[in-house]
C-alpha positions in Angstrom: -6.7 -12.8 18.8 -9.4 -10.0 18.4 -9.2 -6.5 19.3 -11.8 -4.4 19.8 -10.7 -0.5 19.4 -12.5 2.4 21.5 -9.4 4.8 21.9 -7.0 6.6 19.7 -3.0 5.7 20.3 -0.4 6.5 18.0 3.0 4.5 17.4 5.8 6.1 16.0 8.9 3.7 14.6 12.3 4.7 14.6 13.1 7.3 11.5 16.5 7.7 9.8 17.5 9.6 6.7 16.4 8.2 3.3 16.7 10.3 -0.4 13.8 10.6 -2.7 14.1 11.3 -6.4 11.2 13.1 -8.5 9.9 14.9 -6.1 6.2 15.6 -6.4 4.6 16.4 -2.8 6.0 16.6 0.9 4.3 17.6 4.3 6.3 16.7 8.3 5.4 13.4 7.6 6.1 12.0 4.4 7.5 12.5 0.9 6.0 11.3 -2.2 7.1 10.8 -5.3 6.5 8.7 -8.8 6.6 4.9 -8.8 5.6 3.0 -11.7 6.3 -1.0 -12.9 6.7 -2.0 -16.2 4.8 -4.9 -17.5 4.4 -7.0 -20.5 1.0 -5.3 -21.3 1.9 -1.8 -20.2 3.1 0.7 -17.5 1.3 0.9 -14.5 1.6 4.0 -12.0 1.9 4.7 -8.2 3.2 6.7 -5.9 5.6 5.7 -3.2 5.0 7.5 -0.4 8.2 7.7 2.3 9.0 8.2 5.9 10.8 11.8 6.2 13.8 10.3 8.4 14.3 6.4 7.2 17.0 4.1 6.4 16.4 1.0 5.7 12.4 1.3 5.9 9.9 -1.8 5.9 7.8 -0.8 2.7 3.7 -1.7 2.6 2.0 -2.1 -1.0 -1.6 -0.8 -1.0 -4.1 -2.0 -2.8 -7.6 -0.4 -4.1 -10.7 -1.8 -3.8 -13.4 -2.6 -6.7 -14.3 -0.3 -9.9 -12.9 3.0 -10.8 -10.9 3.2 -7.5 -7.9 5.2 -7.8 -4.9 5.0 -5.9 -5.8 7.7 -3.5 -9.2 5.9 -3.1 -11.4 7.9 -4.6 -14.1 7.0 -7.4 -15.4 9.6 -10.0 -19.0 8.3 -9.4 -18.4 9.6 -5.5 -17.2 12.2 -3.8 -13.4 12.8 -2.9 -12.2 10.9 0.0 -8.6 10.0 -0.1 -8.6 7.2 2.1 -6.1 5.3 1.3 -3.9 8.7 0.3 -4.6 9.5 4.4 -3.9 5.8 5.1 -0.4 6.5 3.0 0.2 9.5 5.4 -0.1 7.4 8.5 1.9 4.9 7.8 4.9 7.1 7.1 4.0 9.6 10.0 5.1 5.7 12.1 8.2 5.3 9.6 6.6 2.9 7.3 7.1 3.4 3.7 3.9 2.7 1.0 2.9 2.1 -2.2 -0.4 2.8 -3.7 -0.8 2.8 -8.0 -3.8 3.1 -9.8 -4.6 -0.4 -11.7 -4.8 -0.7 -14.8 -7.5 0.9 -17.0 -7.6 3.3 -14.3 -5.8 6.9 -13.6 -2.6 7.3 -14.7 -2.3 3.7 -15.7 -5.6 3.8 -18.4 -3.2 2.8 -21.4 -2.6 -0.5 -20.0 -6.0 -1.3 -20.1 -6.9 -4.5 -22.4 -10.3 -5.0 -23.8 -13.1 -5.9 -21.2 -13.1 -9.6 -23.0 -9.0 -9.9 -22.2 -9.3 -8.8 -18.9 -9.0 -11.7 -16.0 -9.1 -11.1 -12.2 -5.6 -12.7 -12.4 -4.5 -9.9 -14.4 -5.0 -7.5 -11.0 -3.4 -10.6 -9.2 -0.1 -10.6 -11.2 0.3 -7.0 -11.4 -0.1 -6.7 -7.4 2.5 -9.5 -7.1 4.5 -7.5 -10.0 4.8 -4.3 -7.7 6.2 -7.0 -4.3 8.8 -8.7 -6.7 9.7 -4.8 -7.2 9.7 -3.1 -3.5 11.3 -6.9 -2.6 14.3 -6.2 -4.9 14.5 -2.3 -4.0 17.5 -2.3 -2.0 15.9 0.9 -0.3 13.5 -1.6 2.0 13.8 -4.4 4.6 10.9 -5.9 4.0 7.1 -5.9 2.0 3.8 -6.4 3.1 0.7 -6.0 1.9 -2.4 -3.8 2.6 -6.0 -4.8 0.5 -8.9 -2.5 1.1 -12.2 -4.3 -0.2 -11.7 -6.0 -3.3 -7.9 -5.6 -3.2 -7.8 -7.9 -0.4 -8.6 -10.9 -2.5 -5.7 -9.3 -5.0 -3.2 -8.9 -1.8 -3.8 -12.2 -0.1 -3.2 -14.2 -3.3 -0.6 -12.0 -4.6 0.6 -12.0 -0.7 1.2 -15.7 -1.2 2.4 -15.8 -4.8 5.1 -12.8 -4.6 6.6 -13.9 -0.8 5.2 -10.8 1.2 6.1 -10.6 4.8 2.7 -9.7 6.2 -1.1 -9.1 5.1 -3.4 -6.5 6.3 -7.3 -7.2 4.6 -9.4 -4.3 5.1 -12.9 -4.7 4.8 -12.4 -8.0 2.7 -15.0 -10.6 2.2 -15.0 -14.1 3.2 -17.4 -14.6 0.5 -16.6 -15.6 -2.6 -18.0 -13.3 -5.5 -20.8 -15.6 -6.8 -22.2 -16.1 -3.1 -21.9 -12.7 -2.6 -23.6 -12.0 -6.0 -26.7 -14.4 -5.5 -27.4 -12.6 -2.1 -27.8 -9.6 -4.1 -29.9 -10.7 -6.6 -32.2 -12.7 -4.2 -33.2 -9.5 -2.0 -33.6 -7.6 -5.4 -35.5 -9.7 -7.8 -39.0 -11.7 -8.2 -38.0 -15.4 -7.5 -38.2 -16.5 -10.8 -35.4 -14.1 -11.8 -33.2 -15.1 -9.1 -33.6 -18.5 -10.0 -32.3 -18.2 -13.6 -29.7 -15.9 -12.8 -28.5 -18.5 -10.2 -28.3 -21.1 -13.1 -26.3 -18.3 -14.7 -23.8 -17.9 -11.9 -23.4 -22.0 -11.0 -22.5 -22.2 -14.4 -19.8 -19.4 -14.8 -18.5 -21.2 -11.4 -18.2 -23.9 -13.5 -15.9 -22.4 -15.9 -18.6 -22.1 -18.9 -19.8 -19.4 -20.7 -23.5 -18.8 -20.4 -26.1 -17.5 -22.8 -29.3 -18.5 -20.4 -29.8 -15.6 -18.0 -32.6 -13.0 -17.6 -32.1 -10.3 -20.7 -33.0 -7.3 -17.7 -29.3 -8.6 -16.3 -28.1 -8.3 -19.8 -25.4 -5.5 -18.3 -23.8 -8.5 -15.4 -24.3 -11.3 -17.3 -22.7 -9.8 -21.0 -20.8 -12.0 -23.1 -17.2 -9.0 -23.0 -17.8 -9.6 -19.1 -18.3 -13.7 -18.4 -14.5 -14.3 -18.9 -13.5 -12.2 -15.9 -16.4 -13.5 -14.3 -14.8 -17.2 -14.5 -11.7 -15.9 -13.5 -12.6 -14.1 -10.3 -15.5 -16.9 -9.3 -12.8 -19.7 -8.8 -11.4 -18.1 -5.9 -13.0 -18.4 -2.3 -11.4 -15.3 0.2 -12.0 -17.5 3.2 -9.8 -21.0 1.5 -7.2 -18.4 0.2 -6.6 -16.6 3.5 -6.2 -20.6 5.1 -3.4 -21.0 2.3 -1.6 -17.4 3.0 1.3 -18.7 5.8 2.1 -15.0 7.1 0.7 -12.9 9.4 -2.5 -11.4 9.1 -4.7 -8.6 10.2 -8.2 -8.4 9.5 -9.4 -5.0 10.0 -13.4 -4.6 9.6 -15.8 -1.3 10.5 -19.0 -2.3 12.5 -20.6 0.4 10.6 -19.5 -0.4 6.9 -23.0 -1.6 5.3 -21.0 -3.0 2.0 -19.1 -5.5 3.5 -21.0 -6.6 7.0 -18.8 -8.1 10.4 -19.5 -11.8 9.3 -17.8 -11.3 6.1 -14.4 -10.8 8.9 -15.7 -13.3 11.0 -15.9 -16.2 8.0 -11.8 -14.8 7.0 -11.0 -15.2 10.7 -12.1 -18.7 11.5 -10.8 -19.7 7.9 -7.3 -18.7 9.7 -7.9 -18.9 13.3 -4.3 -17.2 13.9 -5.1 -13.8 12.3 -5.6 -10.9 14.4 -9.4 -9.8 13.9 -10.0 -6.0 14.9 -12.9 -4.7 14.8 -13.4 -0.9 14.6 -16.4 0.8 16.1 -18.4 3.0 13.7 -15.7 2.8 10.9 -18.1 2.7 7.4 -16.8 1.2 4.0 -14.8 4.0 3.2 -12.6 4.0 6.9 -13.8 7.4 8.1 -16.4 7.3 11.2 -19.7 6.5 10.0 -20.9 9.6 12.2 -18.9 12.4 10.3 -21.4 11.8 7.5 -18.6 13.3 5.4 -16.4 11.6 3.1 -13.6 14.1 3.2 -13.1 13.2 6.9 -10.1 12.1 8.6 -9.7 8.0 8.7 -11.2 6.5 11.5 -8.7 7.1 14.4 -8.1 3.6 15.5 -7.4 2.4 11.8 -4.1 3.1 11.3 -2.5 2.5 14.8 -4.3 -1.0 14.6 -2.0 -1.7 11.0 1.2 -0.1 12.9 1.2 -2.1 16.0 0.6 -5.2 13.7 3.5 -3.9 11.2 5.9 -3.3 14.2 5.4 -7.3 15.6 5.7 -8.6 12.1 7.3 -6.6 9.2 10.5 -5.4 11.0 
């Protein structure tokens, strides 16, 4: 199924009462406070964001996208945006419950960052599939899905499917995996000859072997610290780990989002032809409409009915 959003509706769930302890922020909607799982390597943080009036609430882990992303969203190299704070607010404002932490190395949870050489994509995997075993066995929630935005929806899907999730949500995920994506990069932006070695570079990291043949000028992609996460994150393909994920899913994608293009949605959907693809018009990378030209504006209307009427028919 695909939907195509022009018009703004809002859902609301049923709300009953629920209690929240540490208290750091409240508005009509929601209330938030601290959330944070333990973890062999360290303590990560979040914030669990709740319905005002909920018993019994279905809970949704969000996850950040690449880089210095926080759990509000934002990067320090950009402006504020808060989008997936806003996106938080939403889904509480139609009784859903949330999670959103920063990972580690980041935020709140810097002190659990290992060395750039110990760090493996499967690390963010495990930790997202940490924070479901959680929510699963808070006695406070019905049931867990999960919400990726970029990058996290590589994390969610496979932590989705390790963890037991009830539902997925990928927003503005590729179907790509990295090293494709990677050498489309590099072709549009280097002489051939470049491209070609760093392409020998990447076929071997897919390979599972470190690499010491690559153009020096890509010295700061290609470092030695930095190969091992490569390998990690290169073996997996968003497109065959959707096909593997057996819940439902939502692919959510912005026709004006110029980091991650409709066919990247397109490739996830026909890898599982049962997902809901919705496509929202003029929603850019960071969910706000492209036209605001402001990062500090509201989401993208459609966005977060699209997530509730999906919730509603499958986390419940």
């Amino acid at each position: 199924m695909m939907h195509f959003f022009r018009t703004h509706s809002r859902w609301r769930a049923p709300l009953a009462a629920l209690a929240a302890v540490f208290l750091l922020h409240t508005n009509a909607f929601a209330i938030e406070q601290a959330s944070t799982l333990a973890t062999a390597s360290g303590t990560l943080a979040g914030t669990l964001t709740l319905p005002s009036k909920t018993a019994h609430a279905a809970v949704v882990l969000i996850i950040a996208g690449s880089g210095p992303t926080d759990r509000d969203g934002n990067n320090p190299l950009a402006a504020r945006n808060d989008n997936l704070k806003l996106l938080a607010e939403g889904l509480a404002d139609a009784g859903y419950a949330s999670v959103r932490y920063d990972k580690r190395g980041i935020g709140a949870s810097a002190a659990a960052g290992p060395r750039e050489a110990d760090l493996r994509f499967d690390t963010y995997v495990e930790d997202a599939a940490g924070w479901i075993r959680m929510l699963k066995a808070d006695p406070r929630f019905a049931t867990v899905s999960v919400i990726g935005h970029s990058e996290g929806s590589l994390i969610g899907m496979l932590a989705a499917r390790r963890a037991g999730a009830r539902a997925f949500v990928s927003i503005a995920g590729a179907g790509q995996g990295a090293a494709d994506i990677l050498r489309d990069q590099l072709a549009r932006q280097l002489p051939a000859a470049m491209a070609k070695q760093a392409n020998a570079a990447l076929a071997q990291l897919e390979q599972g072997q470190l690499t010491e043949q690559f153009p020096s000028a890509l010295g700061a992609l290609f470092r030695p610290s930095v190969q091992p996460y490569l390998i990690s994150w290169f073996k997996y393909v968003p497109t065959t780990e959707l096909s593997k994920l057996d819940v439902p899913v939502l692919i959510v994608q912005g026709t004006s989002d110029v980091q991650v293009l409709v066919a990247q949605a397109e490739a996830l959907k026909r890898a599982r032809p049962a997902a809901t693809l919705t496509l929202i018009e003029g929603m850019n990378h960071l969910l706000k409409p492209a036209s605001a030209g402001e990062p500090g504006a509201s989401l993208a209307p459609p966005l977060v009915p699209a997530i509730v009427d999906f919730l509603n028919l499958t986390s419940k």
